[in-house]
C-alpha positions in Angstrom: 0.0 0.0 0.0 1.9 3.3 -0.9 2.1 6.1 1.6 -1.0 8.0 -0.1 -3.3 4.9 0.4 -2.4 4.7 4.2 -2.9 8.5 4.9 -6.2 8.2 2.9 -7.8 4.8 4.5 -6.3 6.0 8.4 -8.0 9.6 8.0 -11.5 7.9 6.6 -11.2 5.3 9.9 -10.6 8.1 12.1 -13.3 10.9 10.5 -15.5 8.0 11.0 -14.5 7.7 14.8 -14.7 11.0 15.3 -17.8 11.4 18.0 -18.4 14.8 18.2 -16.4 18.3 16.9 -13.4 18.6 18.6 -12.3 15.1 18.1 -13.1 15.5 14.4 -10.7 19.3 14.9 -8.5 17.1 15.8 -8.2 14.9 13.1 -8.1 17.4 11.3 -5.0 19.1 12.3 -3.3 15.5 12.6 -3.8 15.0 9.0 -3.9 18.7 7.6 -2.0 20.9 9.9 1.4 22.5 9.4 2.8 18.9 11.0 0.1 16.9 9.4 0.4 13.4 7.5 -0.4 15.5 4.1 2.4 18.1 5.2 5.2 15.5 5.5 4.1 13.9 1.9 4.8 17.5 0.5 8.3 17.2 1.8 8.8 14.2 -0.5 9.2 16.9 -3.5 12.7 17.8 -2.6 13.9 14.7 -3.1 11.9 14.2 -6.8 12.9 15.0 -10.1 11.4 17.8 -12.2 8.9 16.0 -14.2 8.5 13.7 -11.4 7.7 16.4 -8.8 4.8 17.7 -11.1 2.9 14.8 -11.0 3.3 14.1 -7.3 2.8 17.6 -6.2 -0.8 17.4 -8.2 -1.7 14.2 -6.4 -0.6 15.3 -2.9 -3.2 18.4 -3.8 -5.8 16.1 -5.1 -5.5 14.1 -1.5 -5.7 16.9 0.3 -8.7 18.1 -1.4 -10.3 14.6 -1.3 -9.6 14.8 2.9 -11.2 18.4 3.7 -14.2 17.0 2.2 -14.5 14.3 3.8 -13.8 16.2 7.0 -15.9 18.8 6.0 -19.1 16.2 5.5 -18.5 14.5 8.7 -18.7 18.2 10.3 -21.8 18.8 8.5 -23.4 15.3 10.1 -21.8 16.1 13.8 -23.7 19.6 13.5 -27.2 17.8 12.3 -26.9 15.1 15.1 -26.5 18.1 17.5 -29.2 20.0 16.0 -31.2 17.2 16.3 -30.6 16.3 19.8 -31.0 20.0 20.8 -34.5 19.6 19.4 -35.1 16.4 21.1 -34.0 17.3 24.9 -35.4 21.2 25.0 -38.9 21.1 24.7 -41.3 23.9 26.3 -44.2 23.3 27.3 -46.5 25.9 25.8 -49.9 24.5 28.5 -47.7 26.6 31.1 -49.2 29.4 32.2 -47.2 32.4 31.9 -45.6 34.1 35.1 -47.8 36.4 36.5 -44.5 39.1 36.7 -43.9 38.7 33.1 -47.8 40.0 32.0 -47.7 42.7 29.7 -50.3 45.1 28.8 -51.7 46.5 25.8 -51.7 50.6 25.8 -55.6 52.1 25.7 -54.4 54.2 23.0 -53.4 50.9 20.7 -56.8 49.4 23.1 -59.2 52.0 21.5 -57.9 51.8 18.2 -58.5 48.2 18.3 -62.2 49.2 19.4 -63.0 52.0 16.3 -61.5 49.8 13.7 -64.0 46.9 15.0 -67.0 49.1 15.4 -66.5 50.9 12.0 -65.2 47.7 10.7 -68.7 46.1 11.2 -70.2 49.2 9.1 -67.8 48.3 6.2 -65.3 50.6 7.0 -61.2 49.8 5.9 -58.6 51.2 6.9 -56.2 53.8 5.5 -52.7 55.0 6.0 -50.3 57.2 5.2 -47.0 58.9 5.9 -46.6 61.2 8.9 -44.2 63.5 6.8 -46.4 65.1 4.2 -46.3 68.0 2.3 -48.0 71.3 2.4 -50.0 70.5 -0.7 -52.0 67.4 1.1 -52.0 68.8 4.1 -53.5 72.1 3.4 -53.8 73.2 -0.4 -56.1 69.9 -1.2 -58.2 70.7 2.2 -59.2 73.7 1.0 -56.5 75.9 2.9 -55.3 78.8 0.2 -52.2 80.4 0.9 -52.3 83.1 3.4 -55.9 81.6 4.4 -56.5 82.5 8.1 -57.5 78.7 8.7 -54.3 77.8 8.5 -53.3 79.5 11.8 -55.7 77.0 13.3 -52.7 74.4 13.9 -49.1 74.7 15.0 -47.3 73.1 12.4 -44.4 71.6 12.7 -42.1 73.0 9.6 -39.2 70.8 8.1 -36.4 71.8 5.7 -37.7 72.0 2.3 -37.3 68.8 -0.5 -35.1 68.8 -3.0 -37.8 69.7 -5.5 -38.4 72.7 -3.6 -41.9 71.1 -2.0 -42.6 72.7 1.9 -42.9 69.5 4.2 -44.4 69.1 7.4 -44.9 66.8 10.5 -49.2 66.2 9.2 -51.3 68.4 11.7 -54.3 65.8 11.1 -54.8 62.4 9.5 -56.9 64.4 6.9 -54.0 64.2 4.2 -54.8 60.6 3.7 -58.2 61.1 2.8 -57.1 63.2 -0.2 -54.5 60.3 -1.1 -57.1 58.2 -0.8 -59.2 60.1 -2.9 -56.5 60.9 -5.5 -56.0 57.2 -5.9 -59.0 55.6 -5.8 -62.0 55.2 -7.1 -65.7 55.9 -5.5 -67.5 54.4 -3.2 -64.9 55.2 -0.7 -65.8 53.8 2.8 -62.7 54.2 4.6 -60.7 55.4 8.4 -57.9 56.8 9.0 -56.6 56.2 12.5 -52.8 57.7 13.2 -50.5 60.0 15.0 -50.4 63.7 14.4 -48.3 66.6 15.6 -48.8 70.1 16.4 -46.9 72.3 18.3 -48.6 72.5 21.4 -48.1 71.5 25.1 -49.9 71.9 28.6 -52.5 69.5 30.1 -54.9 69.2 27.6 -52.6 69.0 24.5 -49.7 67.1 23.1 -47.0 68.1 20.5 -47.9 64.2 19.2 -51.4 62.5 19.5 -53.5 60.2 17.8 -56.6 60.9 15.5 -59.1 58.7 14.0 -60.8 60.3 10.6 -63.6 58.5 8.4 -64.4 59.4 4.9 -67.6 58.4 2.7 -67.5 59.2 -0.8 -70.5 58.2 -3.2 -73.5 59.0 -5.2 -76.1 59.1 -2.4 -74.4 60.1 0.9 -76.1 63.0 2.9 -76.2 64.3 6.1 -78.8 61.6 7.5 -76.1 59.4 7.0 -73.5 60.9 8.7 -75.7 61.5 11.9 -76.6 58.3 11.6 -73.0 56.3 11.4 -71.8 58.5 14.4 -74.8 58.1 16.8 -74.4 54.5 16.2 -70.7 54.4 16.7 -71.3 56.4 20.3 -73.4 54.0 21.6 -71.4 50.9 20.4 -68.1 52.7 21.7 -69.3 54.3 25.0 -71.2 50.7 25.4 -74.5 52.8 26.6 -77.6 51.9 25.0 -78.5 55.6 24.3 -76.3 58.5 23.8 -77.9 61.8 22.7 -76.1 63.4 20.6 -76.4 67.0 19.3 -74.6 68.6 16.1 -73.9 72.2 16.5 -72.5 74.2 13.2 -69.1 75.3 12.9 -66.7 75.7 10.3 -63.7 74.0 8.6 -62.0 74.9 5.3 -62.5 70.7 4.2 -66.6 70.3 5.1 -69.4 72.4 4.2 -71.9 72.7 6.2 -69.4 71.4 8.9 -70.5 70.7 12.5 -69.4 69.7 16.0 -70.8 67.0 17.9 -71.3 66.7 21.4 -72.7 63.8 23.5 -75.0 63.7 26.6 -73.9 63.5 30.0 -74.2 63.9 33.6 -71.8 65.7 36.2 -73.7 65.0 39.2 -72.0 64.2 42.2 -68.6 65.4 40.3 -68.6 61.9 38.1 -68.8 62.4 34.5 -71.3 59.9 33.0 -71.9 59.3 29.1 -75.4 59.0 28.3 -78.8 61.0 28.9 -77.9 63.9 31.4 -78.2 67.3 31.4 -75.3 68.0 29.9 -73.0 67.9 27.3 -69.7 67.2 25.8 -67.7 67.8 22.2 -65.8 64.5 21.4 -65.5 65.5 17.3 -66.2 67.7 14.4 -67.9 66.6 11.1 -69.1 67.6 7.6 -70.1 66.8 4.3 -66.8 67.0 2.2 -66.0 70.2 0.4 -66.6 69.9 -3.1 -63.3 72.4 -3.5 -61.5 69.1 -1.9 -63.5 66.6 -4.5 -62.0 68.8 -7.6 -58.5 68.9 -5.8 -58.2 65.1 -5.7 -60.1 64.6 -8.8 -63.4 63.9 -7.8 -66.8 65.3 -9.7 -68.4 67.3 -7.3 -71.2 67.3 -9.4 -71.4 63.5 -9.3 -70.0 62.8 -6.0 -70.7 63.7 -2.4 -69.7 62.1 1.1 -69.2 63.3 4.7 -65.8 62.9 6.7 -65.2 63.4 10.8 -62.3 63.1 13.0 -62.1 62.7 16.9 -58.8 62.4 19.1 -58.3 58.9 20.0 -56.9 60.1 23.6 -59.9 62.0 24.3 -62.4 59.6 23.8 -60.4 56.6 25.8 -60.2 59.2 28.6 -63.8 59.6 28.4 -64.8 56.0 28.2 -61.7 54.7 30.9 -61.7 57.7 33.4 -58.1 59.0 32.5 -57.8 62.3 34.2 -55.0 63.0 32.6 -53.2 63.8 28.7 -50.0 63.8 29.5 -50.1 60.2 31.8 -50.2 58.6 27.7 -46.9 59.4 27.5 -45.0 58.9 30.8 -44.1 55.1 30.1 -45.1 54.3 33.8 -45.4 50.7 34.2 -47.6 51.4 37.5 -50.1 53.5 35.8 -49.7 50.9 32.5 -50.6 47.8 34.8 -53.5 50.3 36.0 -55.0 51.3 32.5 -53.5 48.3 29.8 -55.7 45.4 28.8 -54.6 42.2 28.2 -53.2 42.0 24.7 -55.0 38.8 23.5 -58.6 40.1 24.2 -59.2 41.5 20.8 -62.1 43.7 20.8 -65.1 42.9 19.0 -69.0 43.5 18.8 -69.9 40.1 19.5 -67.3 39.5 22.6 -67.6 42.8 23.6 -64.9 46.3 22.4 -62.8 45.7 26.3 -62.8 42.9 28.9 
């Protein structure tokens, strides 16, 4: 047996041997190392001639090739016997309850989202977004805010630097801009809401520089203001989970409705304890219209084919109403006390036949 058979039949016996990764590392360095078996056959060369040391020199390579991969399959096998062992001996057991100090909490804010998307959802309502960066164009021009209008002043925008095509961004005041990208891009009947974080530059304990806002837009042939009474009183007494909750629509104005109103609900105070529902008083939770049809020609809509309503409501104030949260800024503390206090438990997803919050 010459010298190449020996190295070559000893390496596949002790691969084969090899039980786990280091053993097979070390056959490895016995065999291909700087002192290896395949090492000292490359010393042979000296002593070869020219034509001789050629052909011996490509063999020696060819053996060493032949040996990595056979090292290199055994590693291969070693790492799938591990794997599967791994797989075999840690097992959870997913009946476990989980620990009680581990329990997380779903926010209200991401809680009452949940519970407009399901009560909208089951009046055939989707759901739109779009970027929080916009530009002036969709956040004012298309809302029926000229320049220089005085309605502008109505929010604290936050400015950016300019884009490179010279268009003035912004941090979007409202989740209005996505109704006109909405509109721009697609085709009536439109049946959609637009929950989302807006900004405006404003602070103290009523107001936030970032809150969220939940906007709905109805675009079609027939829509009027019956309607729009009629999709809000039912979402206030599916939300507030009261069987009857006056409501009462006062007239206002914004640049993007006309006739535009403001909605408040009915509600007691007595005894200091704020209660939704028939009362003696009342309280603004949004602002409504029937869609400008100077915002229809902007995004390409025929006013004199098309109509629809729109309304928005901050999502903060109307968990605050509905969960007794006495306070705007508490959103945003990241308090794990007051969290544990106000948070749901995340796999009770809200819904009109289970019920919105358990």
């Amino acid at each position: 047996m010459s010298d190449f058979d020996t190295v070559r039949a000893e390496t596949r016996a002790a691969v084969e041997q090899a039980a786990d990764p280091a053993a097979l590392e070390a056959v490895r360095v016995a065999v291909l190392g700087r002192k290896g078996a395949v090492t000292d056959l490359m010393k042979n060369l000296a002593t070869l001639a020219p034509d001789a040391r050629r052909a011996y020199g490509a063999a020696v390579n060819a053996l060493k090739d032949e040996l990595t991969q056979l090292i290199e399959t055994r590693r291969a096998e070693l790492g799938d016997a591990a794997l599967a062992q791994r797989l075999t001996s840690e097992t959870v057991d997913l009946s476990l309850p989980a620990r009680p100090e581990a329990q997380g909490r779903l926010h209200p804010i991401s809680q009452t989202i949940d519970e407009v998307i399901a009560i909208f959802g089951e009046m055939g309502f989707s759901v739109a977004e779009g970027p929080d960066i916009e530009d002036d164009f969709h956040n004012f021009t298309a809302l029926n805010f000229p320049e220089g209008h005085p309605a502008r002043d109505m929010h604290d925008t936050f400015y950016l630097p300019d884009a490179a095509d010279g268009r003035k961004l912004l941090l979007r005041t409202h989740t209005s801009p996505v109704q006109v990208r909405t509109m721009m891009n697609q085709t009536p009947p439109i049946r959609v809401i637009i929950p989302g974080r807006t900004y405006r530059s404003d602070s103290d304990q009523t107001h936030t520089p970032m809150f969220h806002q939940v906007e709905g837009l109805v675009i079609d042939e027939t829509t009027h203001m019956g309607h729009l009474k009629g999709c809000l009183a039912e979402f206030a007494q599916a939300y507030f989970e009261v069987e009857h909750v006056p409501l009462r629509f006062r007239p206002s104005f914004f640049p993007f409705t006309e006739p535009s109103a403001e909605v408040d609900i009915g509600c007691s105070r007595k005894g200091g304890e704020l209660k939704i529902g028939a009362g003696d008083d009342w309280l603004e939770i949004l602002g409504c219209g029937m869609v400008h049809p100077n915002v229809l020609r902007h995004c390409g809509v025929d006013p004199g084919r098309y109509q629809g309503f729109a309304f928005g409501m901050g999502i903060e104030r109307i968990a605050m109403l509905k969960y007794g949260i006495p306070d705007l800024r508490t959103f945003f503390d990241a308090d794990l006390r007051w969290l544990r206090h106000y948070g749901f438990v995340p796999l009770d997803i809200p819904s009109l036949i289970t019920g919105l919050a358990r």
